[in-house]
N, C-alpha and C positions, 0 to 999 in steps of 0.2 A: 702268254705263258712266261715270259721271261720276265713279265713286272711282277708276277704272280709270285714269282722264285726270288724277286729280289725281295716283296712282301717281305716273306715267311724268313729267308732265310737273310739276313743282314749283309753284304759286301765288305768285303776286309780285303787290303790292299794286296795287291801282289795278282798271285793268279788264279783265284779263282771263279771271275767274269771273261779272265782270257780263254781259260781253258776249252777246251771240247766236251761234248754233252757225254762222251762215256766215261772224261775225267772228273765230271761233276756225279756224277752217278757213283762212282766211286767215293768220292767225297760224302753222299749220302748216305751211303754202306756204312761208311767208317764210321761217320756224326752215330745213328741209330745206333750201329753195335757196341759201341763203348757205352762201359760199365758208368761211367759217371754222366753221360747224355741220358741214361735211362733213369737214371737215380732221378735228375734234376723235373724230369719229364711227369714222375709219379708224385713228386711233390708239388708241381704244378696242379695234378689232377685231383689231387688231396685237396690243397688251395681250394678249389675250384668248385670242390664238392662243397666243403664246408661255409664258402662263399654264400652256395646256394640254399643250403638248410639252415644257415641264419638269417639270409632274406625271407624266407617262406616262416621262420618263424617268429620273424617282424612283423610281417604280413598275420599273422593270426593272432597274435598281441594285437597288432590293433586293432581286429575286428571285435575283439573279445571286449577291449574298449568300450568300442565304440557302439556295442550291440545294444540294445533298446533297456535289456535287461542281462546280469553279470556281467562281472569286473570287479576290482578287488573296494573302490569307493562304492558301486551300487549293495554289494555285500556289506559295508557297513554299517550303509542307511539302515539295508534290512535290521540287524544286528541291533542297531541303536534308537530305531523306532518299537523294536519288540521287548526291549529291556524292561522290566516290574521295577516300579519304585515304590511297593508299600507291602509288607509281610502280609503272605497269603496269598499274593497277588495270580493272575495269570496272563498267560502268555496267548492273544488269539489273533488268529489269521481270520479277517473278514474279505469275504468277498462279495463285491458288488459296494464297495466301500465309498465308492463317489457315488452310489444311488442314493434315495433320498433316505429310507430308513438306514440305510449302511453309515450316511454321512454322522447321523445322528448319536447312534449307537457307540460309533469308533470316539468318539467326543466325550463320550457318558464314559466309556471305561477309562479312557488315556486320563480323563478328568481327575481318577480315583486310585490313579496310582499303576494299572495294567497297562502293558505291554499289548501296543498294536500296529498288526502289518495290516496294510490291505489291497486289492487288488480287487480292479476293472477294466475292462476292454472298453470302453470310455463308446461304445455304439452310438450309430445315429439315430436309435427307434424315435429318439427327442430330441431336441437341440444339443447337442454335447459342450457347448460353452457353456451350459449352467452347472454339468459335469465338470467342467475342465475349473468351474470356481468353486465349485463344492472344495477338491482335491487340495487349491489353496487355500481355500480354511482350514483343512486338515494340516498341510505341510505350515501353515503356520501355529499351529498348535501340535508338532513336534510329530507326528502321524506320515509315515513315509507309505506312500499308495502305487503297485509297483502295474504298470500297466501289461496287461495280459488276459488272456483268456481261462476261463476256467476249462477248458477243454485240451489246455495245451499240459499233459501230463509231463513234459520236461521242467516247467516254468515251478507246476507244484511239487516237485521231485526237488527243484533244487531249494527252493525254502524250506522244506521240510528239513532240507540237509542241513543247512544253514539253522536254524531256528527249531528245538523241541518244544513246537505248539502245545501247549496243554488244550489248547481248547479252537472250536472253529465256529466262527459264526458265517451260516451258507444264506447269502441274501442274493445273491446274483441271478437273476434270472431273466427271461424273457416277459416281462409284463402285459397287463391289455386284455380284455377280452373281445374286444369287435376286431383288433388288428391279425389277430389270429385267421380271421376270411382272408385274408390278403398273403399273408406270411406263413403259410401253416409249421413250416420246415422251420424256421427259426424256434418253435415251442419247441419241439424235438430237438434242437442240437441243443437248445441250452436248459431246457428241466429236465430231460431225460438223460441226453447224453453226458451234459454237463458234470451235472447231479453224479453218473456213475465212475465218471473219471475222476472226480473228489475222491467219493469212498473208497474208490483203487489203491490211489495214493495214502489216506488216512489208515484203511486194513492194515497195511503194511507197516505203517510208521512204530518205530519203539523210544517211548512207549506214543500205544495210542493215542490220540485229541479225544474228549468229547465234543459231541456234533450237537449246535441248534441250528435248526434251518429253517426257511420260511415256507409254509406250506400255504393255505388262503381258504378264507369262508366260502372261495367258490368251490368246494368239493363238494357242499351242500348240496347243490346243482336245484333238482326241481324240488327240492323236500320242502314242506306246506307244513310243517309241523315248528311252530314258535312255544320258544325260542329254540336255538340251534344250538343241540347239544354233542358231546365228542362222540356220546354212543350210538346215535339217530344214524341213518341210512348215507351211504355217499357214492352210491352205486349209480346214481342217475346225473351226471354231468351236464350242464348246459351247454358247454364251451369245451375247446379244444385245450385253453388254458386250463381249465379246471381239470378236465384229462389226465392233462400231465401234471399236476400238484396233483391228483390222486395216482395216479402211478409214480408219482416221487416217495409217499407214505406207502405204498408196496415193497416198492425195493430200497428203501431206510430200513422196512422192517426187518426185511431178510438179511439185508450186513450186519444189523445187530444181532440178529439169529445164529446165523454162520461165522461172522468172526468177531462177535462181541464188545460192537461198537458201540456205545453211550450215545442215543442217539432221540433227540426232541424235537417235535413238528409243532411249531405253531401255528395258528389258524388265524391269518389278521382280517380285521374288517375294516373297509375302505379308511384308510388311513390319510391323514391330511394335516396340515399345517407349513409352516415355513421352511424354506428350497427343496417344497412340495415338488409332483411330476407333472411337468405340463398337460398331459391327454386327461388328467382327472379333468372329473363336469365341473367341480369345484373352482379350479385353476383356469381351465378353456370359458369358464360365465364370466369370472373377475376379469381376465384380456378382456372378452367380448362387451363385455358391460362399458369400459372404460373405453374402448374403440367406437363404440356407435351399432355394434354389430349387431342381431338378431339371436339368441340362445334358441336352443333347438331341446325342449322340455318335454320327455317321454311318458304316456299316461300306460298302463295295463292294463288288463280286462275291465268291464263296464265302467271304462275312464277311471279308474282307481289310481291316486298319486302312486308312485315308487316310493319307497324307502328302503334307507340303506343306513344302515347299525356306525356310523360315522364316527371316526376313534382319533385322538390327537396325538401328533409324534411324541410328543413325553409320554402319554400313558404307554404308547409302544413298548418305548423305550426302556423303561420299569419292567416292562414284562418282558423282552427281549435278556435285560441283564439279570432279574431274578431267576429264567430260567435258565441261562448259564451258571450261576453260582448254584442250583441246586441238581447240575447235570449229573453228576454223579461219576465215576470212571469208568472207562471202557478195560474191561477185560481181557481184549486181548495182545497179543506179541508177537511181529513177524509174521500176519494174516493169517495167528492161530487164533482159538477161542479158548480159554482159561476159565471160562466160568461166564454165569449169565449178569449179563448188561442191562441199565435202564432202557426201557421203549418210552417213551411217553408222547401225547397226542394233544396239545392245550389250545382255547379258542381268547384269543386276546381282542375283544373288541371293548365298547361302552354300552351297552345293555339298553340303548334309550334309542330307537329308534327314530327316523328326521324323513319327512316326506321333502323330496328334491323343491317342490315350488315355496316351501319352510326356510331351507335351504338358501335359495333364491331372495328371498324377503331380506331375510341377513346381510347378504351380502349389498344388495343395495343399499341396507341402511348403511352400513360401515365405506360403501364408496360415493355415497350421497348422490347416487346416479343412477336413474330407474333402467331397469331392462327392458330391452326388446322382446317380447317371447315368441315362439314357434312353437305352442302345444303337439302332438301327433301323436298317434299308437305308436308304440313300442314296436320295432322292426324284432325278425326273429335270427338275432344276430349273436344272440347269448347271453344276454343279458337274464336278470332274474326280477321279479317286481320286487322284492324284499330281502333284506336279513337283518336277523337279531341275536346277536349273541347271548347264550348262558358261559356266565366264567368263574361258575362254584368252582370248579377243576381248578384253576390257575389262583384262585384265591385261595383256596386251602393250602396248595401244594408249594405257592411263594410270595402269597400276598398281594398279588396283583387285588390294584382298587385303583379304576382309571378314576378323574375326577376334574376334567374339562367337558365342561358343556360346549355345544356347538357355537353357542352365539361368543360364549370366551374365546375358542380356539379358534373362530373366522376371524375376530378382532386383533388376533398376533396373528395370523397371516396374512390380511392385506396392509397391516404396518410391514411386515417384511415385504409384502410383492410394490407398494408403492415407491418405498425405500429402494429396492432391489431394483428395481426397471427401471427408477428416475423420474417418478413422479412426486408433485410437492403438493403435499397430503393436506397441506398448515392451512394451504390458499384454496383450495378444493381440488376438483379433476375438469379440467380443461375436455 
């Protein structure tokens, strides 16, 4: 007790360590009830507080820092990657921006003068270091790619605050139709729910974006009617993916309905070319071809090849920005509706359909290395035995006229996957 007392209260000479404890007590009386012990006591307590509300708000300075996304430098990249440098220009937020058409796209506009952010949750559905290089090709071609989710409604709350999008390109999604058996739940969070946590944020925004977004020839589903047209049936889904890209063009159409959002679904047919996605057949033959491996080649009914309406990232590409430039504006303000908005529904494929063992032939001549094959029936996994695009639509309405044949565009893709992996193309494939 008494080291305690000398702690707190300091010893001054004379007597008060001689005194007796009820002359100390007195002593304590006095110290406390004076007007100037209490003065010094509340300015202590003052100190003390403000000590602590400037630690605490050191402490969130630097998480704000240090946090994945916001801070006053991650605000500028935004800022400075969205700036327009050519009259006319616009402003788009892409998402899925490190995927492969995203990669592509963000390239084509930033090329021509627009303003572009973009944003991916960088997933493992495929390797994410081919993601994680996509993103520095972007960031060296001036494209700031801000990592998140599309479902994380704060993340697009605060770019929207930051940055008046004119326009949004939705590419983000959960890909795949066979991985859909394994993952069902990832379709759903990311084309369904995804998809509606966009429009949430977008309704709102003043003024509005217009919306393109990626919708897919698999809504087609079982339709046997060639070519595939926007007005033809889409009620019969194969896949869980197709599902949800047909319940993505449901509820598009009702936000444009209800709050008069500018809003355009493309329909792509298997699209391909250079920092392609690994799970295509196209990209899994070229590996396997070049490894020694066995390709696993699906026939359909009475052995009938597959084919599939096979489309190259530039013609995409053309038709991804023609349909932005002809989006038109959205109507509404403050998730009112002001008047009615574009809907439109367009099929961007190559109209020339490619049977996979065609396909197949290609590709070994361009790696100068024959295939293994594995013929089998078609499992009933979701898959479709064919599609073939009509795209009267998209050529009246912005001039889409894709104009890579198959054997061109496998030709710049295994220049880029030889180049890209580290193989030396000059000497042949080892």
């Amino acid at each position: 007790m008494r080291q305690l007392e000398d702690e707190l209260f300091p010893s001054t000479p004379g007597k008060f360590k001689g005194e007796r404890s009820h002359a100390m007590n007195r002593q304590l009386h006095r110290c406390f009830t004076s007007s100037s012990t209490m003065f010094m006591l509340a300015l202590f307590l003052i100190a003390l507080t403000a000590s602590y509300l400037s630690f605490r708000s050191f402490v969130d300075t630097s998480r704000y820092f240090n946090a994945s996304w916001g801070g006053i430098q991650w605000e500028k990249q935004v800022r400075d990657s969205a700036q327009v440098h050519r009259s006319g220009g616009m402003s788009v937020l892409i998402t899925g921006a490190a995927g492969f058409v995203g990669t592509h796209v963000s390239l084509a506009l930033k090329k021509r003068g627009d303003g572009v952010v973009g944003l991916d949750n960088f997933n493992n559905y495929y390797d994410p270091s081919l993601k994680k290089a996509r993103k520095s090709l972007l960031n060296r071609h001036g494209i700031f790619v801000v990592e998140g989710d599309v479902n994380d409604e704060r993340i697009l709350a605060k770019l929207f605050d930051i940055v008046a999008f004119t326009h949004v390109m939705h590419l983000a999604a959960q890909a795949g139709v066979r991985y859909a058996i394994e993952n069902p739940h990832s379709y759903v969070h990311s084309n369904i729910a995804g998809l509606v946590t966009l429009l949430e944020i977008c309704k709102s925004a003043n003024p509005q974006p217009a919306i393109v977004w990626a919708s897919s020839s698999s809504v087609y589903g079982l339709n046997e009617k060639a070519p595939f047209s926007e007005s033809d049936r889409t009620d019969q889904p194969a896949s869980l993916y197709a599902a949800t890209k047909k319940a993505g063009e449901e509820i598009t159409h009702t936000y444009n309905h209800i709050y008069g959002l500018s809003i355009t679904g493309l329909r792509f047919f298997t699209v391909y070319g250079p920092w392609g996605r690994p799970d295509m057949a196209y990209f899994s033959f070229t590996r396997n071809i070049l490894q020694g491996k066995p390709i696993t080649i699906y026939r359909g009914k009475n052995r009938a090849d597959l084919a599939r309406d096979f489309t190259f990232i530039d013609d995409i590409v053309k038709g991804c920005v023609g349909a932005l430039d002809t989006s038109g504006k959205s109507t509404g303000s403050g998730g009112k509706k002001r008047g009615k908005a574009p809907y439109r529904i367009y099929n961007l494929g190559n109209t020339q359909p490619v049977t996979v063992p065609t396909l197949v032939g290609i590709l070994e001549k361009h790696l100068k290395v024959k295939a293994k094959k594995n013929v089998v029936e078609m499992p009933g996994n979701g898959d479709v035995p064919f599609t073939h695009a009509n795209i009267s639509l998209a050529r009246r309405d912005f001039g889409y006229r894709p104009t890579t044949d198959l054997q061109t565009g496998l030709k710049k893709f295994v220049r880029w996957y030889l180049s890209y992996y580290g193989y030396n193309h000059g000497n042949g494939v080892n």
